[in-house]
N, C-alpha and C positions, 0 to 999 in steps of 0.2 A: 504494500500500500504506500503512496507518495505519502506522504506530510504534508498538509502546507504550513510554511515557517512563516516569524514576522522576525522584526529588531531582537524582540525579547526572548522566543524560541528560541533562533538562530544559538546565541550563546550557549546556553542550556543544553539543546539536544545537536550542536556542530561543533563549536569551539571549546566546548569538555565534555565531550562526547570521548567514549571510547570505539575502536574498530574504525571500520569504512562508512563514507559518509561520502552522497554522490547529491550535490545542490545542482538544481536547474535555478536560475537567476533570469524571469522572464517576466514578459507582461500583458494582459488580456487583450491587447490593441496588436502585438505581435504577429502575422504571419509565419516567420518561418517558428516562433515558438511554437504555433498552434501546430507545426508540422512536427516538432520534435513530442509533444503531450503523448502521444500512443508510444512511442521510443522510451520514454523514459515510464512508461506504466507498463511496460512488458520487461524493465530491467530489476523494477522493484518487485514483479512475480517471480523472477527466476531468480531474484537472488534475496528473496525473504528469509529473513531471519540473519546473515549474511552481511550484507549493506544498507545503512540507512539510507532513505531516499525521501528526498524534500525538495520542494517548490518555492523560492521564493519571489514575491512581486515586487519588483524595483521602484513600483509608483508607490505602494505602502510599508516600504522597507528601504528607505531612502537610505539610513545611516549606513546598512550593509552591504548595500550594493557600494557608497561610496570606498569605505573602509576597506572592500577587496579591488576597487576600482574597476569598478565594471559598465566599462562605458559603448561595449555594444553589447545585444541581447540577440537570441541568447546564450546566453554565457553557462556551460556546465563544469562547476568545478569539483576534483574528488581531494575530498579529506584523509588523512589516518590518524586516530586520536586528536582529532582536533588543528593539525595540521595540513596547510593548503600544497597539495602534492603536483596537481596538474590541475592544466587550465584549457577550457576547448570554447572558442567562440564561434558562434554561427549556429545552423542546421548540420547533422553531424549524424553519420549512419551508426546504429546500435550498435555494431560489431567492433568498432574502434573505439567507444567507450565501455565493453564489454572486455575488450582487450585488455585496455588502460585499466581497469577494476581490477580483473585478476593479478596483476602486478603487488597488491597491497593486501590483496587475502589470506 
């Protein structure tokens, strides 16, 4: 199941978070976000239990978007314990961030 995260989440369940942690950084007006939404709900079925998976909206979570800088959308970054590992902008096929996860599991 995605998450969806805000400002105050974000902290809590990504930056002291234990394990893998995969944030989509998007926003409802988005296109290619809307193309990436089934991409990243078919990453958090297969890797349930696994990887955390969260959403979060750049319009309502202004501080964190700014704080990792993320100035095009959108932007999927993966975590480990709370640490920013890799960064992928744009529309981005499952299998290269399916790749990119297993490196941290």
């Amino acid at each position: 199941m995605v998450e969806v995260l805000t400002d105050e989440t974000f902290k809590s369940q990504v930056e002291n978070g234990k394990g893998v942690a995969l944030v989509d950084f998007y926003a409802d007006w988005c296109m290619p976000c809307k193309m990436m939404a089934p991409i990243i709900e078919e990453i958090a079925k297969e890797y349930d239990g696994k990887v955390f998976v969260g959403k979060l909206n750049v319009d309502n979570a202004h501080d964190t978007a700014v704080e990792y800088r993320v100035m095009s959308i959108p932007t999927m970054i993966i975590f480990k314990d709370g640490e920013k590992k890799e960064e992928f902008i744009g529309a981005r096929d499952g299998s290269e961030l399916k790749a990119a996860i297993a490196k941290y599991i």
